[in-house]
C-alpha positions in Angstrom: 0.0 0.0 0.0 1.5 3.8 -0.9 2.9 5.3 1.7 0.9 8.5 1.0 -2.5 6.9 1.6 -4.7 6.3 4.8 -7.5 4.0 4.4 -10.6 3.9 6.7 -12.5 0.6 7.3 -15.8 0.3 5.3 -19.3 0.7 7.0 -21.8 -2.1 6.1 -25.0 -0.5 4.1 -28.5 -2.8 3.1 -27.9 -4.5 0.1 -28.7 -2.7 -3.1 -30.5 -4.5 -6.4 -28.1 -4.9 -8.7 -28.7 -3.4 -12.4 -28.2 -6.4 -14.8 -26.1 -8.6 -12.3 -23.1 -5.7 -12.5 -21.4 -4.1 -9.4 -21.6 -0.7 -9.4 -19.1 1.8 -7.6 -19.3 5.3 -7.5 -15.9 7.2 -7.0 -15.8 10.7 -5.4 -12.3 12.6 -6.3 -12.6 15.0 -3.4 -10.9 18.6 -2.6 -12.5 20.9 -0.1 -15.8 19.6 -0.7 -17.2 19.7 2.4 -19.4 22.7 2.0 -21.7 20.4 -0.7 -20.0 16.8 0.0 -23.3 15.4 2.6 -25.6 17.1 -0.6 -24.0 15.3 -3.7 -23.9 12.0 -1.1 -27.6 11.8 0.0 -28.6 11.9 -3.9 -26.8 8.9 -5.1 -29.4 6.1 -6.3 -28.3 3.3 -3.7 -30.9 1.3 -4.9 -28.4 0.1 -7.6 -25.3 1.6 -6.4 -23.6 -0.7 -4.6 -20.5 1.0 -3.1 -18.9 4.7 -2.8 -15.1 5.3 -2.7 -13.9 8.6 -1.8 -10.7 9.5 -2.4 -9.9 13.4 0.1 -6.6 14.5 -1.7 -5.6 16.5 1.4 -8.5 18.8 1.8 -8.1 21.6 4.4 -11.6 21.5 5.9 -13.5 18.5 7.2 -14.5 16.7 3.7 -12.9 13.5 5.4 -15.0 13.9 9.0 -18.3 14.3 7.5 -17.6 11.3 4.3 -16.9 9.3 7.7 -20.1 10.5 9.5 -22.0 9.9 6.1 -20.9 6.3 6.5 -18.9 6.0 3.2 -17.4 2.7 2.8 -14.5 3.2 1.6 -12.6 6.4 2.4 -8.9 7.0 1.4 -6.7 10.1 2.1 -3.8 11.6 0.7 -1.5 12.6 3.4 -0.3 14.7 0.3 -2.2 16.8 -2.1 -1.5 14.6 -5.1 -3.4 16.9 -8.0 -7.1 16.2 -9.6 -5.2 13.2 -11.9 -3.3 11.4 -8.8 -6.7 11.6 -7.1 -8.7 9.3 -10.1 -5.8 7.2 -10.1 -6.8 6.4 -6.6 -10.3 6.0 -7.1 -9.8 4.0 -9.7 -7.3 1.4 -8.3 -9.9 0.9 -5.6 -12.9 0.4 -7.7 -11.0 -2.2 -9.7 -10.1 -3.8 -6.0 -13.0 -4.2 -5.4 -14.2 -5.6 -8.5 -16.5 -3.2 -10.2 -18.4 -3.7 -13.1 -19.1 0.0 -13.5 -17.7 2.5 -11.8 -19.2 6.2 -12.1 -17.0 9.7 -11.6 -18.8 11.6 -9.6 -17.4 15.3 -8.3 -18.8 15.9 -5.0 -18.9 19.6 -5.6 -22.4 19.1 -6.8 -22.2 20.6 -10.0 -23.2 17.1 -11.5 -26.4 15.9 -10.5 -26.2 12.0 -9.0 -29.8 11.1 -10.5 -28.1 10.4 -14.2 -26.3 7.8 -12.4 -29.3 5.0 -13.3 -29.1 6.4 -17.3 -25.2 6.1 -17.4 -25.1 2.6 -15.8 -27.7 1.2 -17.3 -26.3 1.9 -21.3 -23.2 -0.1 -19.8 -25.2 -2.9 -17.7 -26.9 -3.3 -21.2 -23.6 -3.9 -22.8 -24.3 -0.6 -25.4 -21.2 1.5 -24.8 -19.0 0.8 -22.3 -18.0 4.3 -21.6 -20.9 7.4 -21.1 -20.2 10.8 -20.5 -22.5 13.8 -19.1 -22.0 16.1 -21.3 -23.1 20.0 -20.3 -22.6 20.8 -24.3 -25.8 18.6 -25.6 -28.7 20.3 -24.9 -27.1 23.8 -23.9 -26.7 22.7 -20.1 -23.3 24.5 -19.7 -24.6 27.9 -20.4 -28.2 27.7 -18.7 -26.0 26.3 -16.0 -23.9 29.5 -15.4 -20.4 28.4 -17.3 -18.6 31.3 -17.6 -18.8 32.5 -21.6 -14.9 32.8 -21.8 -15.1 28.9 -20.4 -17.7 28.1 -22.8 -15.5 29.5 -25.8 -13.0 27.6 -24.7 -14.4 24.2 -24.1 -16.0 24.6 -28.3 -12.8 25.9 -29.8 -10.6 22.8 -28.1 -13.3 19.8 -28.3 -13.3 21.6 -32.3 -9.3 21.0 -32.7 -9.7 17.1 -30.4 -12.3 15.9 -32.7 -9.9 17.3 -36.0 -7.4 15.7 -34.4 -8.3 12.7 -32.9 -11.0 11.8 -35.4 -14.0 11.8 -33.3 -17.7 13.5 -32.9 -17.8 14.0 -28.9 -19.6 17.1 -28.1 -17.4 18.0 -25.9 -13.8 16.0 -23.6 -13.9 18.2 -20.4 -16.9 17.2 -18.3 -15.7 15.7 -15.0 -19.1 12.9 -15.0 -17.9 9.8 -16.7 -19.1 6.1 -16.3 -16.5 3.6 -17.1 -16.9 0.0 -17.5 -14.2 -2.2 -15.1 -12.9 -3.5 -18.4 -12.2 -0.1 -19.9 -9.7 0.8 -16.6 -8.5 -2.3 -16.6 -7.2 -2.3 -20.4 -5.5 1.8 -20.6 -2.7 2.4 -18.8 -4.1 5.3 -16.8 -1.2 5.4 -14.3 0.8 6.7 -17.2 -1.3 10.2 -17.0 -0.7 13.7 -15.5 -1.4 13.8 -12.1 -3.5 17.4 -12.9 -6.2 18.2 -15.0 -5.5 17.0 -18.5 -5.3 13.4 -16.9 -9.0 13.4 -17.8 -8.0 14.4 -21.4 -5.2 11.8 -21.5 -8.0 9.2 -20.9 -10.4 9.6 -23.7 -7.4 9.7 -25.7 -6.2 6.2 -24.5 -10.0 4.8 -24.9 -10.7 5.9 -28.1 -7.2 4.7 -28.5 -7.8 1.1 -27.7 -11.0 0.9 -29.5 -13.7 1.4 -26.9 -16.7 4.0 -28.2 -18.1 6.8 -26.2 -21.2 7.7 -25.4 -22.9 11.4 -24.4 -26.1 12.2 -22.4 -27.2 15.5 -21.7 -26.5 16.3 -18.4 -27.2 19.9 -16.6 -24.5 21.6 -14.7 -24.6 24.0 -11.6 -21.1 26.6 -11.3 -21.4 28.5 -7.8 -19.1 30.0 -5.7 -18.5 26.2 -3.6 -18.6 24.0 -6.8 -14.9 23.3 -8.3 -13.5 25.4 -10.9 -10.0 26.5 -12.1 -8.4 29.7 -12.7 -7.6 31.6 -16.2 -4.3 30.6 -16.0 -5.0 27.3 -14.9 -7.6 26.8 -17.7 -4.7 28.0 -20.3 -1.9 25.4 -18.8 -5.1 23.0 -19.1 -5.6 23.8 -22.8 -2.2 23.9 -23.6 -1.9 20.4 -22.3 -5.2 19.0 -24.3 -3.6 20.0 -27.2 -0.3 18.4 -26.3 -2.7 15.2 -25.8 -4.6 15.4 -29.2 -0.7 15.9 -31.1 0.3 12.9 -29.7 -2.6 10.9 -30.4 -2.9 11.9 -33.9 1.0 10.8 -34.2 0.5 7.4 -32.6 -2.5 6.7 -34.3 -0.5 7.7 -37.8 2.5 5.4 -36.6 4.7 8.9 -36.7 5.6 8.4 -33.3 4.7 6.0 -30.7 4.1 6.7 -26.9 3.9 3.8 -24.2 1.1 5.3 -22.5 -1.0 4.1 -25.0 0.1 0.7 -24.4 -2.6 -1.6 -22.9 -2.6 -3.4 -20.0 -2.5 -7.4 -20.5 -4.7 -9.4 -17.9 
């Protein structure tokens, strides 16, 4: 076990009914959530969800006193702040611990609502696409939501350049609500990513990559002053580093260059 990790015992819950036989996990990558952490929790379907990991990546407020008084089963935190991509990595090597079938990003900032978790699951449980996104794009969520226009602009001129690039039709790469299922993490070497924000870039990158197909649902979005956001500069370093992702993908895929990270796992 890394040195850099505590790990609380899990809490027993009733059983949940599971959706098609599959074992569903929910992963919370969490950062100063606490103001909206009990919120985002109490709204997760548990009558098919049958486990929540929470990963607190050093918070400096209570996040990891009130996931234990919520009765989270599985809590993990960073004695070190290890950046929004070391978080997933976390989340993610304990989903796949514990077996998941499907396991659901969920930020517990609340700016994703939990009640599209049945809709995301269920096109994987149904063996339809084994990856689903919530996209704030389809349906004009982002904006009714509050997205800052600059932000908006952004997010259409780089998903414009990824889809050029990588040769895809996603409507957008930089919503943080993804449903994966256990065999998509277990085949991309995710552990190869950033550790910051374009981790979730370098990810849809590696699926595509090995051959999985995405799918969307519209999903609304809620930006206020306690849900999770990232500075101008931030968003630039974050832009400059999608980019950087689509080049390289465009010059594996081409055989101009290769890059190990899109390498997949063999189990």
């Amino acid at each position: 076990m890394p040195s850099h990790l505590f790990i609380y015992p899990c809490t027993l819950l009733s059983l949940p009914e599971m959706l098609n036989g599959k074992k569903i996990i929910v992963v919370l990558p969490a950062y100063n959530a606490a103001p909206t952490l009990e919120q985002t929790y109490r709204e997760i379907p548990f009558d098919i969800v049958d486990e929540v990991v929470l990963v607190d990546d050093a918070s400096r407020d209570d996040t990891a006193a009130i996931a234990s008084r919520l009765g989270i089963q599985h809590l993990i935190v960073h004695e070190k702040n290890t950046g929004y991509g070391g978080n997933q990595k976390s989340c993610y090597d304990r989903a796949l611990a514990l077996r998941a079938d499907i396991v659901i990003m969920l930020h517990p900032d609340y700016q994703y609502t939990p009640k599209l978790i049945p809709a995301m699951a269920s096109i994987i449980a149904n063996d339809v696409y084994e990856v689903v996104l919530g996209s704030r794009i389809l349906g004009g969520g982002a904006r009714k939501g509050g997205m800052p226009l600059y932000k908006y602009i952004f997010n259409r001129l780089l998903t414009f350049s990824q889809n050029l690039l990588i040769g895809q039709k996603l409507s957008e790469y930089h919503t943080g609500y993804r449903a994966f299922s256990g065999r998509v993490l277990q085949s991309i070497n995710y552990h190869q990513n950033s550790d910051d924000f374009v981790f979730d870039n370098q990810m849809l990158s590696q699926i595509f990559m090995a051959g999985f197909e995405i799918a969307e649902i519209t999903c609304p979005t809620k930006y206020f002053q306690e849900a999770s956001s990232i500075n101008f500069s931030r968003s630039m370093t974050y832009g400059l580093g999608v980019l950087g992702t689509s080049i390289k993908h465009f010059m594996h895929q081409k055989n101009l260059k290769r890059f190990k990270e899109y390498d997949r796992k063999q189990y």
